[in-house]
C-alpha positions in Angstrom: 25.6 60.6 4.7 21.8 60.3 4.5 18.7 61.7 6.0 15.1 61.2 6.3 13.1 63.8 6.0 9.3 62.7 7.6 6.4 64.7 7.7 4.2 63.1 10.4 0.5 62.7 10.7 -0.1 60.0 8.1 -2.3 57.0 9.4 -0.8 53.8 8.4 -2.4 51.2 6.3 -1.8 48.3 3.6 0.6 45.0 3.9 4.5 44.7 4.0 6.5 41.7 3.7 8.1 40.9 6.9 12.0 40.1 5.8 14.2 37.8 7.0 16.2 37.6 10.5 19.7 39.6 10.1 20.8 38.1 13.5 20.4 34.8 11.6 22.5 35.6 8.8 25.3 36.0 10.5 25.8 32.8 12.4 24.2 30.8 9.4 27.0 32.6 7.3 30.0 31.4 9.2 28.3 27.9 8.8 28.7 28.1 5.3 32.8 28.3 6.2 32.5 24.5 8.0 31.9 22.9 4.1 33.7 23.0 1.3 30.3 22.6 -0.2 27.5 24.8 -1.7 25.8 26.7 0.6 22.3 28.2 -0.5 20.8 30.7 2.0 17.0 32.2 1.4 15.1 35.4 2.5 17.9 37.1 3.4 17.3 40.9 3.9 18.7 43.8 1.6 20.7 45.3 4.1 24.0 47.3 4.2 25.2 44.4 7.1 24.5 41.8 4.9 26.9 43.4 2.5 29.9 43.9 4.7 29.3 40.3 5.9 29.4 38.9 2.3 32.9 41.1 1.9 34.0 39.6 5.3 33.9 36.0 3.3 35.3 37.2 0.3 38.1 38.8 1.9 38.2 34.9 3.4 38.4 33.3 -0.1 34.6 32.3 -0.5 32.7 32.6 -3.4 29.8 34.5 -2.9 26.6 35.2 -5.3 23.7 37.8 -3.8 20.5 37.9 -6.1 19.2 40.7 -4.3 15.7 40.6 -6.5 15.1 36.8 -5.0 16.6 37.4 -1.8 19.1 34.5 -2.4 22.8 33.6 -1.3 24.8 31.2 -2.4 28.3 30.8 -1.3 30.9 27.3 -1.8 34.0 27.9 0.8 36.2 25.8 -1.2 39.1 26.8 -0.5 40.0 29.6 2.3 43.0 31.4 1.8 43.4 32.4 5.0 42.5 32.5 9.0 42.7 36.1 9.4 39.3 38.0 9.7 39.7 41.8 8.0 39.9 44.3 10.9 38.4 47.3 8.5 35.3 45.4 8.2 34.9 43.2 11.8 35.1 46.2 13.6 31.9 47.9 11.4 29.8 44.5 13.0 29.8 43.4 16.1 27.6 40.5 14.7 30.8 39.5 13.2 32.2 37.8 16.1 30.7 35.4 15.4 33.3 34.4 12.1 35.6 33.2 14.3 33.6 30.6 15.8 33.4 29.4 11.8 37.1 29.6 11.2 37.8 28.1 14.3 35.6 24.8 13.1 37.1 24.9 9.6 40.8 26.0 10.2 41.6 25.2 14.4 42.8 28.5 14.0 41.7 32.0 13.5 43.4 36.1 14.0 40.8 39.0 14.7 40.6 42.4 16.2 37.7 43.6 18.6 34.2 43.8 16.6 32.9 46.9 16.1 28.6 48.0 15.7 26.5 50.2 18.0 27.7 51.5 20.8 24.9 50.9 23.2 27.3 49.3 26.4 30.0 47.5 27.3 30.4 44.6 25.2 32.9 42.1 26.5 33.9 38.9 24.4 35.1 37.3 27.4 32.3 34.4 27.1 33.6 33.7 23.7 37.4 34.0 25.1 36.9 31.4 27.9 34.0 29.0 25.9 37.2 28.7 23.1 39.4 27.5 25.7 37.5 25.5 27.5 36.8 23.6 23.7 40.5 23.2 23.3 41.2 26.6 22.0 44.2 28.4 23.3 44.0 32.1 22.6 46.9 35.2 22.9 45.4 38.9 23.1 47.4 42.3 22.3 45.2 44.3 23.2 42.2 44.8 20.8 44.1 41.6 18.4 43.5 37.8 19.1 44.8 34.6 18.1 43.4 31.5 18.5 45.0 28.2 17.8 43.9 24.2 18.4 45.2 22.3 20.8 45.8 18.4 20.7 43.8 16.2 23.1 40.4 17.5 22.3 38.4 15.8 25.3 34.0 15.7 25.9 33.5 18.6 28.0 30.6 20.3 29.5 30.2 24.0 30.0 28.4 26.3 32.1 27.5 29.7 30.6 28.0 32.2 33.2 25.3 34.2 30.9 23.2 33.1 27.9 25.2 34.8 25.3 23.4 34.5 21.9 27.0 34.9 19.8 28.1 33.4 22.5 25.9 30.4 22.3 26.7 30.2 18.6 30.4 30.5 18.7 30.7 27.6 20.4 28.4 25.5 18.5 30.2 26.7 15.6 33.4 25.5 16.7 32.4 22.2 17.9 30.3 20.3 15.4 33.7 19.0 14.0 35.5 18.6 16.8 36.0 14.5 17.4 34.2 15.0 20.9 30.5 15.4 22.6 29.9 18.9 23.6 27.5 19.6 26.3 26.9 23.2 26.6 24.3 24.3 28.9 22.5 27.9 29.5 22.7 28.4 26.4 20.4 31.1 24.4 17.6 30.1 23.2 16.6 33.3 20.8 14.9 32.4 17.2 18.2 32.9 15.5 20.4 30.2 17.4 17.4 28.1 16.7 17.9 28.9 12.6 21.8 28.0 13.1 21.1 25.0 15.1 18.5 24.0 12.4 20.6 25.0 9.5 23.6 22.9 11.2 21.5 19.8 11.6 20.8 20.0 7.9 24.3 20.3 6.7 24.7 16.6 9.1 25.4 18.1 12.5 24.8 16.1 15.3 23.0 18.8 17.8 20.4 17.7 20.3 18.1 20.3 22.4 17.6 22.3 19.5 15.8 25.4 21.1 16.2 24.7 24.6 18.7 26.0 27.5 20.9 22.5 27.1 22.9 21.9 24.1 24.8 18.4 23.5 26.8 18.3 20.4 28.6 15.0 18.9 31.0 15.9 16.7 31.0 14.8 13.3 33.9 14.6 10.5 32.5 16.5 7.5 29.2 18.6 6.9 27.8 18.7 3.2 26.1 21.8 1.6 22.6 23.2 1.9 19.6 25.2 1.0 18.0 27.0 4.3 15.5 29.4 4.6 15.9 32.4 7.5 13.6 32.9 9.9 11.6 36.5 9.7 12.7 39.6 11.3 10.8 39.5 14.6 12.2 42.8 15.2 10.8 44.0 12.3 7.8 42.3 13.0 7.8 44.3 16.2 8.8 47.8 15.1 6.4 47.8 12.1 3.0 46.7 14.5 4.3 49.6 16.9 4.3 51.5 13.8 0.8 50.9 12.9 -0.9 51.4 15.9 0.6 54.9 17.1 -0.3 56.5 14.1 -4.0 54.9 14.6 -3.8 52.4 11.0 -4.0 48.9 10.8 -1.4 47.0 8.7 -0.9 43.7 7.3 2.1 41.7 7.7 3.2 39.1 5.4 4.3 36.3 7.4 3.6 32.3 7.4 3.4 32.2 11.3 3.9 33.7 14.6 4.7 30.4 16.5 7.7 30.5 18.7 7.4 34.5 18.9 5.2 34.7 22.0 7.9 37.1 23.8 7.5 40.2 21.4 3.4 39.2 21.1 3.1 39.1 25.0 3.8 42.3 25.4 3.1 44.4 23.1 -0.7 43.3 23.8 -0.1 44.5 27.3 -0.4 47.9 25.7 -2.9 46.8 24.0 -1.7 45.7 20.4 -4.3 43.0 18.8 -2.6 40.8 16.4 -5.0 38.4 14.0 -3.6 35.9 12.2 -5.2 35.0 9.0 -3.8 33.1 6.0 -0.4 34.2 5.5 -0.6 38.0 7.0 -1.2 39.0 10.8 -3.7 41.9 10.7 -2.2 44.4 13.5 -4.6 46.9 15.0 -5.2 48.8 18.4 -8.6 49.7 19.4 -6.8 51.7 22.4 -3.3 52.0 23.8 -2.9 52.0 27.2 0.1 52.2 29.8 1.4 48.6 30.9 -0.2 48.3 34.6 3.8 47.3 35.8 6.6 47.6 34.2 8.2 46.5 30.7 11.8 45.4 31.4 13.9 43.3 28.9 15.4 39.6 29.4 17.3 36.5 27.8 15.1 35.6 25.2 11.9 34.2 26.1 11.8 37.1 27.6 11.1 41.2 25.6 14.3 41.8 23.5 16.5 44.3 24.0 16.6 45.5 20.8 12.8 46.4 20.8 13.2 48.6 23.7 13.8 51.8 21.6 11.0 51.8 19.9 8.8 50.3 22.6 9.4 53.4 24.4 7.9 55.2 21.5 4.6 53.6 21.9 5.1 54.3 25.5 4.3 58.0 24.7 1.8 57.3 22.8 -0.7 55.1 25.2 -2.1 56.3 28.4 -1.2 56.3 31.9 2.2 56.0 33.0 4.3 53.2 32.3 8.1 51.7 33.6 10.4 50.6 31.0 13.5 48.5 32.2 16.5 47.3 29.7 19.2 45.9 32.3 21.1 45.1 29.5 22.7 47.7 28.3 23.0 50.6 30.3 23.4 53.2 27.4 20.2 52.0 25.5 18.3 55.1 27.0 20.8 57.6 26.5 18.5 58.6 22.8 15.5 59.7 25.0 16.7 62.9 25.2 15.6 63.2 21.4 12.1 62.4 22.1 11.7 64.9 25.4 12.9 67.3 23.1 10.0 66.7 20.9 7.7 66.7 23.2 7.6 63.1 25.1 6.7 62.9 29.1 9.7 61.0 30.4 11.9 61.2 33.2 14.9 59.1 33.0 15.0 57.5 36.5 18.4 56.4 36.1 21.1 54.8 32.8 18.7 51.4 32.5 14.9 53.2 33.2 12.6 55.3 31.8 9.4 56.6 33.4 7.0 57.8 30.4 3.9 59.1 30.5 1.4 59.3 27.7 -0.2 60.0 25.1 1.9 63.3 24.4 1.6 65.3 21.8 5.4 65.4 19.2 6.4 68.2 16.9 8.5 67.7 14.3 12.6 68.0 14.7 15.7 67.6 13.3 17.4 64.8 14.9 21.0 62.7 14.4 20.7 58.7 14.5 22.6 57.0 17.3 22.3 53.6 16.6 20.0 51.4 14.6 17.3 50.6 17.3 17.3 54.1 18.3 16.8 55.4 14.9 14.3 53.6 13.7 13.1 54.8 17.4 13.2 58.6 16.0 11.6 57.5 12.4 8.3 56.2 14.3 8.3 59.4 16.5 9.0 61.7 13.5 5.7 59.4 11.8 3.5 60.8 14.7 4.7 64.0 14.9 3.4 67.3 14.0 5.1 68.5 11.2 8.7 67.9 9.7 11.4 66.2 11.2 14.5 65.2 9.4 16.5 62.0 10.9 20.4 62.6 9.9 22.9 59.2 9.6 19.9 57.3 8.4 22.2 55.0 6.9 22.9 53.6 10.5 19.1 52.5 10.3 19.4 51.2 7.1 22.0 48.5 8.6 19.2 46.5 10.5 16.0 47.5 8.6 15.4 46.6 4.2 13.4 49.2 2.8 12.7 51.6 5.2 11.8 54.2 3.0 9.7 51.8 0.6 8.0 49.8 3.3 6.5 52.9 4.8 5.8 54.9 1.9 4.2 51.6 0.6 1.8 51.8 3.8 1.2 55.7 3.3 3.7 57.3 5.6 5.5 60.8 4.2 9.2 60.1 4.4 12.2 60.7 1.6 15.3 60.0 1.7 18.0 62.6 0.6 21.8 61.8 0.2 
């Protein structure tokens, strides 16, 4: 196991490369399993879950070739050899529901157990259960174990989500752009990574309209052809890294064409008062002064603040002044790692499993702390950055499954942090 060991009090300053969306790659990966075609995938980040996804394929029968130096992936699923996704590595991703939407476009058929990932709530697949049948996929569970298997007399249907799943969402657009029928699916998610997929599908000959909206309507085609795409950037690292900057009082630079179409992460973090200029190719991120949101900060469906940036939103919670309300209604253990940051000093009360109260700024002194999930570590990194003296971060390699570089990235911006195996 790894660990971090940070000694806070650096200011932060230089430019980083923003990488590429991990929530895209998976989705974009099980496209590649709906052609028997080339499949060229761009900026795709240097992560441990991009490796276990790329095993997931091979243990499918695709070819797969990383050049990690050019962030480049290119994969031809020829030939799979067969419809059963390996429980050893699904149940290390939960992302990697979202191969069975793939197979079930490719094969009519696929076997899987329960995925796996952080364990940050209850995570039912239930949407993905009923979506599948109501697409003409009958399914038998044991358990953890289903099987899913075409039936005949694929008809046009039109589906309701009862909630905007985003794997959800992409399951079933996974599974129907060859079906012989027109798909309507409606409150559907509308998150920057089913946006890539949709795109990415399109390319490859799909037939999807609404592209980016709540309604979906999907005409099935035969056969898609191969494809070069490029992923979207990390907007989550986008987020974590300006959060970064500002609580330890630097300004950074982050390499990035454009912020269009990220106006949910942007919004709010300038209610704290985050300023983000765009010039040509970077956003300069600075804050004169941090102040305490005047109502609350609560997560939604995307376009509203993502879960996922809740953790470390909380962080820059301690850090600005006043006293602010922090909301996730998502997933009812997300909080459970403020303990951590009381512990080092942080003004919060938890008013309950889904809200925070924290008041700031507050002074943090250095800990040693264990990583609870990836959101939440990288949660702990940014506290141990502002924190007086030495902290050391155990299980960093659970960080290291959502975030390329860590270590680099902020040493590269002047932040004292090592990591020891």
């Amino acid at each position: 196991m790894a660990k971090y060991v940070i000694n806070g009090g650096n200011k932060l300053s230089g430019r980083i490369k923003v990488s590429g969306n991990k929530n895209s790659l998976f989705p974009c990966l099980s496209a590649s399993l709906l052609t028997d075609e080339e499949v060229v995938l761009k900026n795709v980040p240097e992560i441990v879950d991009t490796q276990i996804s790329l095993e997931i394929l091979q243990a499918l029968g695709v070819r797969v070739n990383w050049d990690k130096s050019s962030h480049i992936i290119t994969l031809q699923a020829k030939e799979l050899t067969t419809s059963t996704l390996p429980k050893d590595l699904i149940q290390k991703l939960r992302g990697s529901i979202v191969f069975a939407g793939g197979m079930l476009g490719r094969l009519g058929k696929v076997d899987f157990y329960h995925p796996g990932g952080d364990v940050i709530g209850k995570r039912s697949i239930d949407v993905h259960l009923e979506g599948f049948r109501q697409l003409g996929f009958d399914y038998q569970k044991d358990d953890l174990y289903y099987s899913l298997k075409k039936r005949g007399g694929i008809k046009d249907i039109e589906m309701f989500f009862e909630e905007a799943s985003v794997t959800g969402t992409e399951n079933l657009v996974l599974a129907a752009v060859l079906n012989s029928s027109v798909t309507i699916l409606k409150n559907c998610a509308q998150e920057p990574h089913v946006v890539d997929l949709c795109r990415m599908l399109n390319k490859m000959g799909a037939k999807i309209e609404g592209v980016g909206e709540s309604t979906l309507t999907i005409t099935g085609v035969k056969t898609l052809q191969g494809v070069e795409f490029e992923l979207g950037i990390d907007y989550l690292e986008l987020g974590t890294y300006a959060i970064a900057a500002v609580i330890t009082g630097g300004v950074v630079e982050l390499r990035v064409d454009s912020l269009k179409g990220l106006e949910p992460v942007m919004f709010h973090l300038e209610r704290f008062g985050i300023e983000f200029k765009q010039k040509e190719g970077v956003v300069v991120v600075s804050a004169p002064t941090l102040r305490a949101i005047p109502t609350k900060l609560h997560t939604n469906i995307w376009p509203g603040f993502p879960s996922d940036l809740m953790s470390v939103a909380i962080v820059l919670a301690t850090q600005a002044k006043g006293t602010s309300l922090l909301h996730d209604w998502m997933y009812e253990s997300r909080m459970y790692f403020v303990d951590k940051l009381i512990s080092m000093g942080a003004a919060i009360v938890i008013a309950d499993p889904h809200r925070v109260i924290v008041t700031g700024p507050a002074k943090l002194y250095g800990r040693t702390l264990e990583t609870p999930d990836i959101r939440a570590g990288m949660a702990l990194v940014l506290a141990a950055l502002i924190a007086k003296g030495e902290s050391t971060i155990h299980k960093a390699e659970l960080i290291e499954r959502g975030y390329e570089d860590v270590v680099g990235k902020l040493i590269s911006l002047g932040a004292s942090i090592t990591r020891v195996e």
